[in-house]
CHARMM-style PDB file with segment names, atoms N, HN, CA, C and O in Angstrom:
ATOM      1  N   UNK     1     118.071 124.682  37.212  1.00  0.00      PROA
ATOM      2  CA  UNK     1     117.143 123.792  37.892  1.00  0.00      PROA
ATOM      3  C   UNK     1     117.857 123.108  39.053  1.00  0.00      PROA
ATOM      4  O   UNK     1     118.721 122.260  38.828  1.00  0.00      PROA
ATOM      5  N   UNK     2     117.506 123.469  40.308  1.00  0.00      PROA
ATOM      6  HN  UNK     2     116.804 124.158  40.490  1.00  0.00      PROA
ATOM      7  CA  UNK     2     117.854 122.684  41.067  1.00  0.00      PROA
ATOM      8  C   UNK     2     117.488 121.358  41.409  1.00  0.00      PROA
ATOM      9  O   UNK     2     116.364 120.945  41.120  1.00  0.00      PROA
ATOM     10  N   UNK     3     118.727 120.298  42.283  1.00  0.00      PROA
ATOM     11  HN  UNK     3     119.639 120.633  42.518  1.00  0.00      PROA
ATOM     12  CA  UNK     3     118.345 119.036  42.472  1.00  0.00      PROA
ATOM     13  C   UNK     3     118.066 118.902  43.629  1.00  0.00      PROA
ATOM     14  O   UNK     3     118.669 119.654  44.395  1.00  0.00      PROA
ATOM     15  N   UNK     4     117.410 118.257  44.030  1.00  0.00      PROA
ATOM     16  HN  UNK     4     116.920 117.646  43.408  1.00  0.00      PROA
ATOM     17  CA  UNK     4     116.953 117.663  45.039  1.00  0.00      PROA
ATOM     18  C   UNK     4     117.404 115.986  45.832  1.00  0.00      PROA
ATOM     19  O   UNK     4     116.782 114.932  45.695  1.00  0.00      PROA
ATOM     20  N   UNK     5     118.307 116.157  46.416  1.00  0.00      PROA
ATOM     21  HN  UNK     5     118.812 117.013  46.527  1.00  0.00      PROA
ATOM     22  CA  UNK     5     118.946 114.437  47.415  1.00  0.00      PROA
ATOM     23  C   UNK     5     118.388 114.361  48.473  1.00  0.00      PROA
ATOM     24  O   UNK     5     117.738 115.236  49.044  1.00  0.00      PROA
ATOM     25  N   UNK     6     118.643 113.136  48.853  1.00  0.00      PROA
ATOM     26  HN  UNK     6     119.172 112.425  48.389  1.00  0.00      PROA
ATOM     27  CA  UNK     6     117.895 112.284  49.986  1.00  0.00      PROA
ATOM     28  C   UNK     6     118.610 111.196  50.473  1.00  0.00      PROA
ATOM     29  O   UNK     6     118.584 110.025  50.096  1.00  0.00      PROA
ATOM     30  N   UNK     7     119.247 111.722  51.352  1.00  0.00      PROA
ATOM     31  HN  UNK     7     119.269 112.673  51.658  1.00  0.00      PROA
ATOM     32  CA  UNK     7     120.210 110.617  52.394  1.00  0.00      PROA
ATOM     33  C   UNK     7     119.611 109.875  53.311  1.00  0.00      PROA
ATOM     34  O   UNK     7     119.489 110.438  54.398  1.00  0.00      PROA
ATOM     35  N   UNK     8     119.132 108.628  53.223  1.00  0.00      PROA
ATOM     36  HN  UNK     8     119.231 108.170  52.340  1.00  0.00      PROA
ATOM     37  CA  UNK     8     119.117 107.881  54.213  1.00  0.00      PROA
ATOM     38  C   UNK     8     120.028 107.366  55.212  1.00  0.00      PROA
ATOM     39  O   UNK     8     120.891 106.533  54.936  1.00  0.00      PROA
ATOM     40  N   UNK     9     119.829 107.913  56.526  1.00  0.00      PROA
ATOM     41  HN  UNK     9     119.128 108.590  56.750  1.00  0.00      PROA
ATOM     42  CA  UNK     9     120.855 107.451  57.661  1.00  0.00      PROA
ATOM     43  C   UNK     9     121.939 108.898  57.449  1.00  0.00      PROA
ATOM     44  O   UNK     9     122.614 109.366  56.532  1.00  0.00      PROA
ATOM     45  N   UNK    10     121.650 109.228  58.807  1.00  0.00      PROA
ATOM     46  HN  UNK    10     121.101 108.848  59.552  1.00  0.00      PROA
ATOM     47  CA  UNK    10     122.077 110.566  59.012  1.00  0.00      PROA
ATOM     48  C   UNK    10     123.569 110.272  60.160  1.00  0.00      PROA
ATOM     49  O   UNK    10     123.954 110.971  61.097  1.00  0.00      PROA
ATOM     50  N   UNK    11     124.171 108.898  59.584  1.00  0.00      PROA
ATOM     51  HN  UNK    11     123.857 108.330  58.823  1.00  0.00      PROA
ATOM     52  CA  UNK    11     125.119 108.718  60.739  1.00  0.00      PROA
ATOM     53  C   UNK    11     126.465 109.276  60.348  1.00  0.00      PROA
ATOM     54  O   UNK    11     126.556 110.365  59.782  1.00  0.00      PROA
ATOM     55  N   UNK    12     127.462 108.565  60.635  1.00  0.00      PROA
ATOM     56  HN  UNK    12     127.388 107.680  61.095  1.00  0.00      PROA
ATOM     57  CA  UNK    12     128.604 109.371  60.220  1.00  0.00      PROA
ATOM     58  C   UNK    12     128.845 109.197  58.760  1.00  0.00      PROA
ATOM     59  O   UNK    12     129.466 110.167  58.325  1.00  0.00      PROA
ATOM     60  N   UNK    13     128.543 108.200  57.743  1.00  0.00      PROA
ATOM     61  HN  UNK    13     128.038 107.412  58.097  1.00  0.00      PROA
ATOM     62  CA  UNK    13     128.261 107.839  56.826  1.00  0.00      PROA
ATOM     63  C   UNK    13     127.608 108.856  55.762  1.00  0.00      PROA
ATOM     64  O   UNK    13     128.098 109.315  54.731  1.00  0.00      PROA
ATOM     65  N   UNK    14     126.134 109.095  56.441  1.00  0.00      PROA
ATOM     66  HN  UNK    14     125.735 108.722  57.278  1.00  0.00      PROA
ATOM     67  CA  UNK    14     125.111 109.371  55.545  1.00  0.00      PROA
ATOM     68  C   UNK    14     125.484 111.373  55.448  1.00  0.00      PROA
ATOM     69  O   UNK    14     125.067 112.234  54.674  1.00  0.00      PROA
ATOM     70  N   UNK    15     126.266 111.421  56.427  1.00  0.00      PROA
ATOM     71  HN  UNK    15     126.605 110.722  57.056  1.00  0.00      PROA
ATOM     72  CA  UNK    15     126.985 112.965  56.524  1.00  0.00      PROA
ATOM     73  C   UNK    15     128.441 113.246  56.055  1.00  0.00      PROA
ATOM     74  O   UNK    15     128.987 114.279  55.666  1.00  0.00      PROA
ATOM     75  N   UNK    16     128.813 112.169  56.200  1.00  0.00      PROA
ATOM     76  HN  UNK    16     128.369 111.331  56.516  1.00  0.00      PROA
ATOM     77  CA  UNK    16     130.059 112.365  54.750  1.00  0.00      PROA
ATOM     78  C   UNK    16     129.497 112.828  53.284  1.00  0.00      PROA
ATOM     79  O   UNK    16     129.934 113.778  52.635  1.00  0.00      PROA
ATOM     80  N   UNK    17     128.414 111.937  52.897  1.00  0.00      PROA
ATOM     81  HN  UNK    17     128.059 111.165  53.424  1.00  0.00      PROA
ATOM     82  CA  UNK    17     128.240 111.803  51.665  1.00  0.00      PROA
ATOM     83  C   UNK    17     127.486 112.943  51.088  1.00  0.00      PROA
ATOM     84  O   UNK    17     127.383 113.202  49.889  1.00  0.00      PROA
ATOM     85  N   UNK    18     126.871 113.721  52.284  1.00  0.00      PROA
ATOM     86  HN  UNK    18     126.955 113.511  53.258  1.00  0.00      PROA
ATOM     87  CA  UNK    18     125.957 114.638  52.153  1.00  0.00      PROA
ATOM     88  C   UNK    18     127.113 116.148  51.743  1.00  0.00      PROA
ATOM     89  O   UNK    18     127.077 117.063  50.920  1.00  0.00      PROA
ATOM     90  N   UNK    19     128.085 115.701  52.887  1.00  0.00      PROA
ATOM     91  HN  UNK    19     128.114 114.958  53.555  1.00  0.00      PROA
ATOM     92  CA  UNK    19     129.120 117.188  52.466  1.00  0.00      PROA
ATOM     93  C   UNK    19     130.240 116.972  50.949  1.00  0.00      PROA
ATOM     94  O   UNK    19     130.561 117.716  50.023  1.00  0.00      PROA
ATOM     95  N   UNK    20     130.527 115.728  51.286  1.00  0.00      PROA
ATOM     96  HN  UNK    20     130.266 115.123  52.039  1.00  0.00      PROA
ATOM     97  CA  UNK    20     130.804 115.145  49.357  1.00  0.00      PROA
ATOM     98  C   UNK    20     130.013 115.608  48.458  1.00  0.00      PROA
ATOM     99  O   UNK    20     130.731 116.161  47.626  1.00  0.00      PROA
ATOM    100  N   UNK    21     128.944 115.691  48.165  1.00  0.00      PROA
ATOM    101  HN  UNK    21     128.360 115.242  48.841  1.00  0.00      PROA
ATOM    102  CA  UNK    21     128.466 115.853  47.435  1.00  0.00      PROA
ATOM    103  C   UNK    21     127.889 117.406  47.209  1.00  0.00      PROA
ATOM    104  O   UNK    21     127.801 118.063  46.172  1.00  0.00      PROA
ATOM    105  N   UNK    22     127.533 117.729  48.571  1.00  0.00      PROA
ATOM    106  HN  UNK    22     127.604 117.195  49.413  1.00  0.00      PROA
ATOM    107  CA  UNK    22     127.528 119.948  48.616  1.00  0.00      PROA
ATOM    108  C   UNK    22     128.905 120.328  47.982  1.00  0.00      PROA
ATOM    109  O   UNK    22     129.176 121.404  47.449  1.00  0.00      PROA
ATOM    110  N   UNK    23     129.894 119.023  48.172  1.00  0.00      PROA
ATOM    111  HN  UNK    23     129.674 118.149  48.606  1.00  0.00      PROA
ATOM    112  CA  UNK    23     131.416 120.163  47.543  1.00  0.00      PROA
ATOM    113  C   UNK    23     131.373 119.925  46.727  1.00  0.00      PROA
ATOM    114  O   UNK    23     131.961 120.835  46.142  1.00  0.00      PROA
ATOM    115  N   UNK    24     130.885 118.855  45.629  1.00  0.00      PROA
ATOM    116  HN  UNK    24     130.408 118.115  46.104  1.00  0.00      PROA
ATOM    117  CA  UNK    24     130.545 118.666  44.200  1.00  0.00      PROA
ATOM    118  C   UNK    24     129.493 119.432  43.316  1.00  0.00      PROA
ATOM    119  O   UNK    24     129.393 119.667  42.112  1.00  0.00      PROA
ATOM    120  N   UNK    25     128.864 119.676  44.269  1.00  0.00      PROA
ATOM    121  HN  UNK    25     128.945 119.485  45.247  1.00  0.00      PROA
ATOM    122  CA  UNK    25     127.719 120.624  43.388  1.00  0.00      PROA
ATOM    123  C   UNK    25     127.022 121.327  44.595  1.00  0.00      PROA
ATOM    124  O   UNK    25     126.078 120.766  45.152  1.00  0.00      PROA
ATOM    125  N   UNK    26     127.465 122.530  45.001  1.00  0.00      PROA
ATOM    126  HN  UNK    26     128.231 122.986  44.549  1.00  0.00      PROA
ATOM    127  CA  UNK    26     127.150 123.394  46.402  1.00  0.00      PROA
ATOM    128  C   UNK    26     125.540 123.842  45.590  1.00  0.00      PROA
ATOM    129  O   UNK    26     124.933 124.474  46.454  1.00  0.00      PROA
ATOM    130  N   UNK    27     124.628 123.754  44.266  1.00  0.00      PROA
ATOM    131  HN  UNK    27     125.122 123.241  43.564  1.00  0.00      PROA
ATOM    132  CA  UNK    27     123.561 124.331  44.162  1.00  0.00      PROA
ATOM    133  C   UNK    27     122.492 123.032  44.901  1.00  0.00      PROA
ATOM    134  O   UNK    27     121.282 123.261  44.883  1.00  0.00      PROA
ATOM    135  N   UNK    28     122.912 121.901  45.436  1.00  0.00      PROA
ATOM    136  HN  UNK    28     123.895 121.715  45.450  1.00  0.00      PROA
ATOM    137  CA  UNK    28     122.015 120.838  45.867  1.00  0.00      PROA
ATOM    138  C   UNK    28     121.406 120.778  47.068  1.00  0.00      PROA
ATOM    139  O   UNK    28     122.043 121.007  48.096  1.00  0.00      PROA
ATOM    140  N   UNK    29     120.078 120.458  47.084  1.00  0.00      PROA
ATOM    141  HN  UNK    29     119.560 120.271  46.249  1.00  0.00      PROA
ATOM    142  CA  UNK    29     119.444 120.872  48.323  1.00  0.00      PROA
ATOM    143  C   UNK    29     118.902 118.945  48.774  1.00  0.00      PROA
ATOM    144  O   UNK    29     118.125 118.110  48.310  1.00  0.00      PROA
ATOM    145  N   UNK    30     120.075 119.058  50.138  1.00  0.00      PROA
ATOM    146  HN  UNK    30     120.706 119.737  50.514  1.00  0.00      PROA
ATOM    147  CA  UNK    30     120.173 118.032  50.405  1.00  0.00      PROA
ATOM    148  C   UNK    30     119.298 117.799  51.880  1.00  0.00      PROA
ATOM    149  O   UNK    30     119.442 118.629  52.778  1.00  0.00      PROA
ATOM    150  N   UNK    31     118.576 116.864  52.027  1.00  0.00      PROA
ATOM    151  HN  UNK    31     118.459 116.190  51.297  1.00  0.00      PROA
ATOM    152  CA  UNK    31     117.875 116.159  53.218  1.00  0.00      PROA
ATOM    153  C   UNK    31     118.681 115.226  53.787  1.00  0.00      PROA
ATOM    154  O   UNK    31     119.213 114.516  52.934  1.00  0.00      PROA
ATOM    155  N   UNK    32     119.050 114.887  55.211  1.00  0.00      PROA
ATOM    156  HN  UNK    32     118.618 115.464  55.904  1.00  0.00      PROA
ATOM    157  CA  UNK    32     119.021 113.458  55.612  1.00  0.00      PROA
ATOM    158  C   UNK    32     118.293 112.878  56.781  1.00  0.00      PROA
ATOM    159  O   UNK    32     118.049 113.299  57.912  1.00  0.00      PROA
ATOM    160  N   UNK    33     117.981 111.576  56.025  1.00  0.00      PROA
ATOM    161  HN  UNK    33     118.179 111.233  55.107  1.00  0.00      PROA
ATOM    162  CA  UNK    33     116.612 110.915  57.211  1.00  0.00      PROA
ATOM    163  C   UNK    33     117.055 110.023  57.978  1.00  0.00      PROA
ATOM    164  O   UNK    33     117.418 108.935  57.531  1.00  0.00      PROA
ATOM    165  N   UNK    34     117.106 110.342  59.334  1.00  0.00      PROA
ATOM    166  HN  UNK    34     116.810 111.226  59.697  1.00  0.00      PROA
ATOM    167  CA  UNK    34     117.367 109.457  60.222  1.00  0.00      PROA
ATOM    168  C   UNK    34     116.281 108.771  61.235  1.00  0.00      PROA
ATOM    169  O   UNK    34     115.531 109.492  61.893  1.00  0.00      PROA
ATOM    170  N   UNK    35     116.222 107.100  61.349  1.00  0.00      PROA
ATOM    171  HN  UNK    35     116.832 106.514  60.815  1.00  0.00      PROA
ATOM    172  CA  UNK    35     115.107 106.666  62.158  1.00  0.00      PROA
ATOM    173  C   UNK    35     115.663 106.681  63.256  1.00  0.00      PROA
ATOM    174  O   UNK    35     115.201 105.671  63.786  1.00  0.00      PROA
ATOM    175  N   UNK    36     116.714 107.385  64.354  1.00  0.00      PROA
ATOM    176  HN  UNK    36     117.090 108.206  63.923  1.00  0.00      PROA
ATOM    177  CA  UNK    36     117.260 106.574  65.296  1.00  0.00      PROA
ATOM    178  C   UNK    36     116.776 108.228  66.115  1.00  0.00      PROA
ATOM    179  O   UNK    36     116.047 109.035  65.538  1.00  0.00      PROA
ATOM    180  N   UNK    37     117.336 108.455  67.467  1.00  0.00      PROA
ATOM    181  HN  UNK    37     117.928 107.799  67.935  1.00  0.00      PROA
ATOM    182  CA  UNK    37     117.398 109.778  67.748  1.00  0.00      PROA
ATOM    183  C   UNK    37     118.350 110.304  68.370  1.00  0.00      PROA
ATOM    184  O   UNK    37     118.345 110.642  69.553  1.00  0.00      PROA
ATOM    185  N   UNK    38     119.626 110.444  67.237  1.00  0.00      PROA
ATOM    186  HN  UNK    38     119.630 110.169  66.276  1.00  0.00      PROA
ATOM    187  CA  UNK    38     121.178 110.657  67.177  1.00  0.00      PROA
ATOM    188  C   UNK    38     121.270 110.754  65.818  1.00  0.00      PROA
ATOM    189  O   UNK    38     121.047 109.727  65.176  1.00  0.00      PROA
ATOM    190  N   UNK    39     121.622 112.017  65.084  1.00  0.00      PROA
ATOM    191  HN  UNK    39     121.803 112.851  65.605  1.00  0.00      PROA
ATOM    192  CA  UNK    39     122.285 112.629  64.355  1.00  0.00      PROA
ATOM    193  C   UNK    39     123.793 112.767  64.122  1.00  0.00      PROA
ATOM    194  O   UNK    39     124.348 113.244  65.112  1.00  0.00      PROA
ATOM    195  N   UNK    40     124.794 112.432  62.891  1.00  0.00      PROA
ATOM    196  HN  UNK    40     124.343 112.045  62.087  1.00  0.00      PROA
ATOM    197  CA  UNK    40     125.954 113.072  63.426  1.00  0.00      PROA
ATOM    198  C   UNK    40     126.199 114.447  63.100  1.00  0.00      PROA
ATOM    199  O   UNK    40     125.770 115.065  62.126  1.00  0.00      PROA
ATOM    200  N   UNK    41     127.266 115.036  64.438  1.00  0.00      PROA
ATOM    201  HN  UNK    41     127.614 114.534  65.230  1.00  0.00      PROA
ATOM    202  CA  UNK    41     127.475 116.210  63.525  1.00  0.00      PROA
ATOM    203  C   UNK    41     128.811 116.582  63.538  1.00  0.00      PROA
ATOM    204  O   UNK    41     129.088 117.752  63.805  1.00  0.00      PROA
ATOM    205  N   UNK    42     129.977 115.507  63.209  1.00  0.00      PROA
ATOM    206  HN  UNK    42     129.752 114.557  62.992  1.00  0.00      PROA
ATOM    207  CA  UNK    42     131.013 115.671  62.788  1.00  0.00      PROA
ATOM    208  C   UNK    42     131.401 115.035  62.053  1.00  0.00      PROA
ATOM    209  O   UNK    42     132.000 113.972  62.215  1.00  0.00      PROA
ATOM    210  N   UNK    43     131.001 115.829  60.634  1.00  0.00      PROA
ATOM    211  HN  UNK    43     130.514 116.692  60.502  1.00  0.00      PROA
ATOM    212  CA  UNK    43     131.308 115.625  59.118  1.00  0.00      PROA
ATOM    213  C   UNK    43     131.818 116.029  58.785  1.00  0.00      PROA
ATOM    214  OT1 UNK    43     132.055 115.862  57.589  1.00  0.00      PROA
TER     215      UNK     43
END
């Protein structure tokens, strides 16, 4: 059964935690929601 996460704040923060946690359990299908319009993408 897969899980399902939900990162709020897609900053440098909310994309650490997102690849922390794919290396803890790579079967997780992870989202992150950002209100701003800037993404990071060096995680």
């Amino acid at each position: 059964m897969s899980k399902n996460v939900v990162i709020i704040g897609a900053g440098a923060g909310g994309a650490s935690v997102a690849a922390e946690a794919k290396r803890m359990d790579p079967s997780l299908s992870i989202s992150l929601v950002e209100g701003g319009p800037y993404t990071s993408v060096a995680a």
